[in-house]
N, C-alpha and C positions, 0 to 999 in steps of 0.2 A: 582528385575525385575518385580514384581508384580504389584508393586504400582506404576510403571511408568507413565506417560500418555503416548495418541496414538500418537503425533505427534513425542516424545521426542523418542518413540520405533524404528517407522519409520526410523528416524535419524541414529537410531547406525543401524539398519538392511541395510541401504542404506551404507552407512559406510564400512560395513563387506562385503561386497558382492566384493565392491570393491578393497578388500586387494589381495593378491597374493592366491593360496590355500595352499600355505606351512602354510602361517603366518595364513590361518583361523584353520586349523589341530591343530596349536598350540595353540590358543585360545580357541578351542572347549573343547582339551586335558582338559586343565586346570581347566574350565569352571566343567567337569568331575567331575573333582578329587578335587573339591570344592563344589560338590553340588547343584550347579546354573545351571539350566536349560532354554537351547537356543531357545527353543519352543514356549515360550511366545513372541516371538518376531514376528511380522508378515513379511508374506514374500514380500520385497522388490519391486519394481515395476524399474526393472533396464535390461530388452530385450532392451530397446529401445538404451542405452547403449554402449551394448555391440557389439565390434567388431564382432565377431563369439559366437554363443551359445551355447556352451556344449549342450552336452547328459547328462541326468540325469542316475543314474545309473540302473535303471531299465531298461532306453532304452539301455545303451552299452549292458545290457546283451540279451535282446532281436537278437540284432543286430548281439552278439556272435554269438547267438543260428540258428539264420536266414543264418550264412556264413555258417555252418557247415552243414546245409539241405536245402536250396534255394527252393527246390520245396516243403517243410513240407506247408501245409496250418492249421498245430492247434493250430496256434495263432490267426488265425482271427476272427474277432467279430462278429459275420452274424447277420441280424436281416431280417424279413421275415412280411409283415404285409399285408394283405387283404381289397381291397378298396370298399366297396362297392356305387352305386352309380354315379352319373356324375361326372365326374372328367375335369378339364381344364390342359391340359399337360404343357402350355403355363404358367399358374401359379405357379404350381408344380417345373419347371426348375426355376423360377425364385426368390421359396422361397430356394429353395436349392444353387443357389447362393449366397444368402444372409445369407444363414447357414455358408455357406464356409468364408461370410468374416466377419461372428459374432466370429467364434471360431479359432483361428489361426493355432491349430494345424493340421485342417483340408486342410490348406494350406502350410504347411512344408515337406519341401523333408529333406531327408539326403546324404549330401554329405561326399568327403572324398578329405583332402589337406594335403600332406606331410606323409602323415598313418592318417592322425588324424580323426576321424569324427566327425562332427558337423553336427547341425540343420538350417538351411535356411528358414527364412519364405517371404514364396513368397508376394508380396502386392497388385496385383489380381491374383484371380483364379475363374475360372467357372467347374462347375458340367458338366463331360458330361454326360447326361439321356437318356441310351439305354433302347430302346424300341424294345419289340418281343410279336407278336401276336400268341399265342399258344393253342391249344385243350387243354379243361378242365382235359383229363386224362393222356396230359402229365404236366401237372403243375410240380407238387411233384417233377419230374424228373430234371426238367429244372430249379427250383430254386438250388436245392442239388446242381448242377454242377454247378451254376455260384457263389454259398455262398462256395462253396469250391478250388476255383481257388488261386495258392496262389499268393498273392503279389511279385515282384522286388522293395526293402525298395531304393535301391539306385535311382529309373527312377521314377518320379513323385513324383506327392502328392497318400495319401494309402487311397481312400475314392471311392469304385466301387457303382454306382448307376444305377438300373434298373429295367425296369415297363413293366412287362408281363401286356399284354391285354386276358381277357378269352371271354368277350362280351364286351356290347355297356356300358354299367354299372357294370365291374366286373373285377378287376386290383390285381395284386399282385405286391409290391413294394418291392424291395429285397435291402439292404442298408449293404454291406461290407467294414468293415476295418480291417485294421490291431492292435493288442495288443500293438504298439510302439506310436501308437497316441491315443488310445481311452481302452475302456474295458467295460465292460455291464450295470454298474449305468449309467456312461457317454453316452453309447449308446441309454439308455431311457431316458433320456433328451433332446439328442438331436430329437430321432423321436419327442419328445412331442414340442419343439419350431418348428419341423418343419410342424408341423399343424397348431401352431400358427401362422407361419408366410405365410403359406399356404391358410389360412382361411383370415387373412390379404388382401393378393394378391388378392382374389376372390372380396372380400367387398369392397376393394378399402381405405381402413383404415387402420393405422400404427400399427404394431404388439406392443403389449403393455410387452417387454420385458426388467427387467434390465440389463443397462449396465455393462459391462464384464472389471473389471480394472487389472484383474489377470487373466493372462494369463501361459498356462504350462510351455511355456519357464521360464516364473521370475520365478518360481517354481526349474526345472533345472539347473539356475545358481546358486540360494539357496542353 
């Protein structure tokens, strides 16, 4: 598997994806109990595909965990950041847009057909960006309640965004998800392209980011 080339890997991973999962079990089995390891293989570029997307099993078990407390909020992923400065709201909504349609899963609901749940990725979606003008000495207060509300994983997309005003030049931007689509490396990326594309918006220049050919779902069906 080592010395394979890229295209030739590609090939059987494209391949595999699309067998049944009984017959991939059996391959992996063997795969196993020979030695040979499935991981050199790169993962597949096969969402587009695919009739319905599985849940990977990370998300089924989230998903578990989420039926069984619906109101627990300690899976979400709060991020909390301090603007100082002019700020153009006008730009801001409109790189966050464009966040939502750079990274797919920020635009996937999870449904459920027959018992089954799958992932649905929407093909627009817009950030709503609520805004609340608040006293400096309730800040603290007013982020905690909003970075701790929890999510319904089944009604929308899981990605809450919103920009406390303290003055004319002084923002708190509070950016919640849920653990089903994202988690805190993923989280710091995405604030950091959303400056990029932020900073973009204002200049009036293309955000200088590479393109995304893996996406979570090909990962999922993997």
């Amino acid at each position: 598997v080592s010395d394979m080339d890229k295209s030739a890997a590609e090939r059987i991973a494209q391949r595999f994806t699309g067998l049944p999962v009984e017959q991939r079990r059996q391959i992996l089995a063997k795969m196993h109990e020979t030695g040979q390891s499935f991981k050199l293989l790169p993962i597949a570029v096969t969402r587009h595909d695919a009739a319905r997307i599985p849940l990977s099993y990370a998300q089924q078990r989230m998903l578990f965990l989420w039926q069984m407390e619906p109101d627990n909020a300690a899976y979400n992923v709060p991020m909390a950041v301090r603007l100082n400065g002019p700020l153009d709201r006008q730009a801001l909504s409109a790189a966050l847009d464009q966040l939502v349609q750079r990274h797919e899963t920020l635009r996937t609901r999870f449904v459920s057909e027959d018992g089954v749940f799958y992932q649905e990725i929407l093909q627009q979606a817009t950030v709503a960006l609520e805004f609340a003008s608040v006293e400096p000495a309730d800040i603290e207060s007013q982020v905690r309640a909003e970075l701790h509300k929890p999510f319904d994983l089944l009604s929308g997309t899981l990605l809450r965004v919103k920009l406390f005003q303290l003055g004319d030049t002084e923002h708190v931007l509070t950016v919640c998800m849920h653990h089903i689509v994202s988690d805190g490396w993923s989280g710091e990326v995405l604030i950091r392209e959303c400056v990029q594309l932020y900073q973009a918006q204002v200049s009036g220049q293309p955000a200088q980011l590479p393109a995304l050919a893996i996406q979570y779902a090909d990962y999922a069906i993997w």
